[in-house]
LODREN-602354 format. One record per atom (N, C-alpha, C, O): x, y, z. Coordinates in steps of 0.2 Angstrom, whole numbers, plus 5000, padded with zeros to 4 digits. Layout:
% LODREN-602354
XYZ ...
This chain:
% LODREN-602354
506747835289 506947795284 506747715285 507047695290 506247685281 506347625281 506747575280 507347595280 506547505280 506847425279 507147445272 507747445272 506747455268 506847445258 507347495260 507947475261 507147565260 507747615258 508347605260 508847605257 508347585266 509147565270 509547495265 510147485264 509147475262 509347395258 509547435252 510047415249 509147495248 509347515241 509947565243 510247575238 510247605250 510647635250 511247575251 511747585248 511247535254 511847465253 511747455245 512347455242 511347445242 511747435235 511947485233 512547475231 511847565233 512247595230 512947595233 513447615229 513047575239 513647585241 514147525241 514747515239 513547455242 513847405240 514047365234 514547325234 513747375230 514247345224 514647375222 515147345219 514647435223 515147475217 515847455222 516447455219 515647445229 516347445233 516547355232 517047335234 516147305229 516447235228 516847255221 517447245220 516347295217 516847285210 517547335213 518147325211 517547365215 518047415217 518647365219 519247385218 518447315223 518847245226 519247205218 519747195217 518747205214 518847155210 519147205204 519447175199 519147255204 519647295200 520247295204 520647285200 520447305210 521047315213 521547215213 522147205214 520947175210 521547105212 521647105204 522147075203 521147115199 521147105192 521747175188 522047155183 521647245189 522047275188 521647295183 522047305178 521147305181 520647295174 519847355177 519347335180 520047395177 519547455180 519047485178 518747535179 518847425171 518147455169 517547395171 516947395169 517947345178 517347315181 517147385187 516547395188 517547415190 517247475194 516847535191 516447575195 516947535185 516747605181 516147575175 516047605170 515947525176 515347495173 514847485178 514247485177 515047475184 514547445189 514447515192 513947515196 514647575192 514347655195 513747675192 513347685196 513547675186 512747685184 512447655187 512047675191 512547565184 511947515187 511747535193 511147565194 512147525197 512047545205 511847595208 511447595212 512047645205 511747715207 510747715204 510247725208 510847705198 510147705197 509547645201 509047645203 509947585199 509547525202 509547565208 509047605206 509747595215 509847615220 509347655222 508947655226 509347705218 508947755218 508047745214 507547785215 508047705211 507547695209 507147635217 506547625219 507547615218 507347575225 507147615230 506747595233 507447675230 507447725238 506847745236 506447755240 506647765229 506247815228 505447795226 504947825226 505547705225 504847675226 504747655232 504247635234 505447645238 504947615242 505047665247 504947645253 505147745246 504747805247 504147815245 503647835249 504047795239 503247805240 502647765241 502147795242 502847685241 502247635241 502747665251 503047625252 502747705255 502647705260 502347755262 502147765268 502047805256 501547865258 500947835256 500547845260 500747785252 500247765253 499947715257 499347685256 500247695262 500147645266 499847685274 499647655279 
């Protein structure tokens, strides 16, 4: 696994666990359950390009 992959596997893990913070002090839990798509996809769309600009190099 490279540099990028390990930084897009932190966002998937990483934002959702800030807003999961800021839903526990706000009490308001559609900042946790709005930020699980963005991040899954932005995340994944990360992993899986800098998967491939790594087979061409």
């Amino acid at each position: 696994m490279n540099k990028y992959q390990k930084i897009s596997i932190g966002v998937m893990i990483g934002f959702p666990i800030f807003f999961l913070v800021v839903s526990l002090f706000t009490g308001k839990w559609g900042f946790f359950l709005w930020s699980l798509a963005p991040s899954f996809i932005s995340g994944m769309t990360g992993f899986f390009a800098s998967k491939n600009a790594n087979r061409t190099t």
